[in-house]
C-alpha positions, 0 to 999 in steps of 0.5 A, a space after each residue: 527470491 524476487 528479481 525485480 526492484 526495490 521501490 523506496 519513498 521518503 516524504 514528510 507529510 504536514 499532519 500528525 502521525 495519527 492521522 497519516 496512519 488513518 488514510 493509509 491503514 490497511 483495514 476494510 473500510 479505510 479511507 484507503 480505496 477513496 484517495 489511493 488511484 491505486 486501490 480499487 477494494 481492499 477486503 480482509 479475507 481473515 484475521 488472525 490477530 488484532 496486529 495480523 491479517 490476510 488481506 485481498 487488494 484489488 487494482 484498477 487498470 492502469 497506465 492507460 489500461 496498459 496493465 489489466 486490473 491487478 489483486 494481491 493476497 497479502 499477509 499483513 501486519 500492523 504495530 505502534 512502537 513506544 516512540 509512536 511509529 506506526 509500521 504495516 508490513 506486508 508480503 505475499 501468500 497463497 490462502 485457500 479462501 482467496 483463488 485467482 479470479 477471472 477478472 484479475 491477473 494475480 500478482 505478488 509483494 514480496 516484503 514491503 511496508 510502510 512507516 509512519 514515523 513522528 517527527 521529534 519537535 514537530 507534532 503536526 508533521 510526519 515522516 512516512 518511509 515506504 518500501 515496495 517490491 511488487 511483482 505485477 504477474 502478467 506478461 508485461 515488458 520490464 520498460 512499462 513495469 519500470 515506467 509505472 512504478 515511480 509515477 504511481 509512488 509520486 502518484 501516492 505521496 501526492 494523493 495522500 496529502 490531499 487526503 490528509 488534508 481533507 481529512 484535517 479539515 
């Protein structure tokens, strides 16, 4: 059971749904560790089916290198819906590939995700609704773990759109 936040972000992005899901899909050699401040490497550490995958994510330092560079071991899933919502939904696991590296301190999602939901009348717009509830590790001060956490979503929303952008263009 996790004792910290729960972080949710609603923004409406000006792209279609595909290509929102391009920049934020979580698959090795997406477009994710380009735009995203907060993903230094993302690596599949295995697949388990084309929806499932065991992931490992690695941040940078961050808030001016208060916090020590991060990795996540993740179970991640990924699903398209009929009315055309694209959902990654991930929480954290232990796997016998992935130990703790020296470099990183070790933290953990607990169930998160994101979704990104076509707007009914507006093709070129997306709504994309994200839930986070990270463990940092560490021994970090709730007030720096709390002050992080909202810049670095306003931080996503606000690189995301630039990358989409680019990507349109």
């Amino acid at each position: 059971e996790f004792a910290g936040n729960v972080y949710r972000a609603e923004g409406t992005v000006a792209a279609r749904p595909q290509q929102v899901w391009e920049c934020i899909k979580p698959v090795a050699g997406g477009l994710r560790t380009k735009w995203d401040q907060n993903v230094k490497d993302f690596e599949v550490v295995q697949a388990v089916s084309d929806a499932v995958s065991v992931c490992r994510t690695t941040t940078p330092s961050a808030f001016m290198k208060i916090i020590s560079p991060r990795e996540f071991v993740d179970v991640i899933l990924m699903r398209q819906y009929e009315d055309g919502t694209m959902l990654s939904a991930a929480t954290n696991v232990e796997h016998p590939l992935c130990p703790p590296q020296a470099n990183f301190v070790r933290g953990y999602n607990y169930p998160c995700g994101c979704f990104c939901i076509p707007l009914p009348g507006e093709p070129d717009r997306t709504q994309l609704l994200s839930f986070f509830q990270t463990d940092l590790g560490g021994y970090l001060p709730q007030t720096v773990v709390d002050s992080f956490f909202p810049a670095s979503i306003a931080g996503f929303y606000s690189n995301l759109t630039k990358a989409v952008k680019a990507l349109k263009a």
